[in-house]
Steps between C-alpha positions, in 0.01 A plus 500: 500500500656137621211443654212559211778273296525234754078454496513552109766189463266316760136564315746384213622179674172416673323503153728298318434269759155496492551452077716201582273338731169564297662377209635174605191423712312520185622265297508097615512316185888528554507382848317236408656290259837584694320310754413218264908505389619490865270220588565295161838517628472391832308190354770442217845659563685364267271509179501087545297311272536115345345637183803469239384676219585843568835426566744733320827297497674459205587166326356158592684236352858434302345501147300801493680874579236787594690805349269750622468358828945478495509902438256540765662373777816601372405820494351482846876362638632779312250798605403369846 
């Protein structure tokens, strides 16, 4: 009785391991661009760029306040 139970649990192991490895040989598209993110890192750590218009920091000068740019980093110091 252990024994039939024993082979029954190891069919059951050795074909959800066969599922596992079919299914994520199958599929590359994933791998892929995880490769293209790893390597777009190792070329550009930091996100570094001397393009300053996407910045996102608020204000700019002493005559003009950017409200909605205030309550977002506000709410970023206050929600971290």
């Amino acid at each position: 009785m252990v024994s039939s139970m024993l082979r029954q649990i190891g069919l059951v192991l050795i074909g959800v391991s066969l599922l596992v490895a079919v299914g994520g040989c199958t599929e590359n598209s994933g791998n892929d661009s995880m490769r293209a993110r790893q390597e777009a890192a190792m070329r550009n750590p930091y996100g570094y760029s001397p393009d300053m218009s996407q910045t996102d920091v608020s204000g700019g000068g002493i005559g003009n306040f950017d409200q909605k740019g205030f309550n977002r980093d506000l709410n970023d110091f206050i929600n971290p």
